[in-house]
N, C-alpha and C positions, 0 to 999 in steps of 0.2 A: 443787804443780804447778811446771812448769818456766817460768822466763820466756822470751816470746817476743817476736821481733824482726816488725815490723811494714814489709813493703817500701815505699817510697816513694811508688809508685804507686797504694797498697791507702788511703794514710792518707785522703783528702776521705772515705770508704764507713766508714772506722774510724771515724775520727771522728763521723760523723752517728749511727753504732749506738752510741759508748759514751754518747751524748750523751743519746740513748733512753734506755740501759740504767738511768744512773750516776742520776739525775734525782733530788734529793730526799738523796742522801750527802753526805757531808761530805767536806772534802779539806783536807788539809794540805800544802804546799809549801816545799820546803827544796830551797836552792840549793847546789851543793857543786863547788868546783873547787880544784885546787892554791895559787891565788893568793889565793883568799876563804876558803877553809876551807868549813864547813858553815853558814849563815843559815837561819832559820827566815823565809821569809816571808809568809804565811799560814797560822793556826792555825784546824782544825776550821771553818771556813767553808761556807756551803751549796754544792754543786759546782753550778752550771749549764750547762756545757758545753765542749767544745773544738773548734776549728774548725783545719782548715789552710787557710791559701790560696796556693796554687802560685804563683799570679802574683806576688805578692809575697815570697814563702817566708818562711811565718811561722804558725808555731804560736801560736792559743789558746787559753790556758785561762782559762775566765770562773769565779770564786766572785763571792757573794754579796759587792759592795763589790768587787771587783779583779780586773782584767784584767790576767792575766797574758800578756807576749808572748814569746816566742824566737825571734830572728832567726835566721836560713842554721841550719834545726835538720839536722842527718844521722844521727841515727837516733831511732826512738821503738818503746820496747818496753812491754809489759806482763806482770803478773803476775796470775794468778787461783788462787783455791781452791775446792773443792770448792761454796762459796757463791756464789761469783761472783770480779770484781775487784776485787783489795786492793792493785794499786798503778800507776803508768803510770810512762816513765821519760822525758825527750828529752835529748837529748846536742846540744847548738851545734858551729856550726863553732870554736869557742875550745877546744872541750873541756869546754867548763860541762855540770853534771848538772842539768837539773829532776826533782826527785821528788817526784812529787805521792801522797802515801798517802789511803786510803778508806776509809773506815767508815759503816756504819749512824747514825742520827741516835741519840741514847739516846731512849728511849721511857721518859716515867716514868705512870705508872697515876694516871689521873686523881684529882684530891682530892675527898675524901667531902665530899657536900652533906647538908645539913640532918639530922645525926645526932641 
């Protein structure tokens, strides 16, 4: 599917549903701007949630162990598939990319008892 661009006004109501949605995924966060190149800073971590707060203007994204912030963010887009949401994007007022990817937890089949 196509990525889509989320209006500014829309984000508090985005955020409280992907926050629903996401609950229990994992999320990985990689930083990427012309000055810093690509950083990995958060690897597969449980996703908890994202909040905006206008008053302050600032994106965040909670994993499992890290609070991620974005200050003066101006835009935040997402990407989904047929499954669901497989990625979100926020762009800084600097031009910085957060991109945060999603996945499923892996599920492994529980170990056999008492064989």
């Amino acid at each position: 599917m196509a990525i889509r661009k989320i209006d500014k006004d829309e984000w508090p109501i985005f955020c409280a549903f992907v926050t629903r949605g996401l609950l229990g995924k994992r999320a990985e966060i990689e930083v990427a701007s012309l000055a810093l190149g690509a950083q990995i800073e958060a690897e597969w971590l449980p996703f908890l949630g994202i909040d905006y707060d206008p008053r302050n203007d600032i994106i965040e994204i909670a994993l499992d162990g890290l609070d991620h912030l974005v200050r003066n963010p101006l835009e935040l887009y997402f990407d989904e598939d047929p499954i669901g949401m497989t990625s979100l994007q926020v762009i800084d007022g600097d031009g910085v990319r957060q991109i945060i990817l999603l996945r499923d937890p892996l599920m492994l089949p529980s170990p056999l008892r008492d064989l």
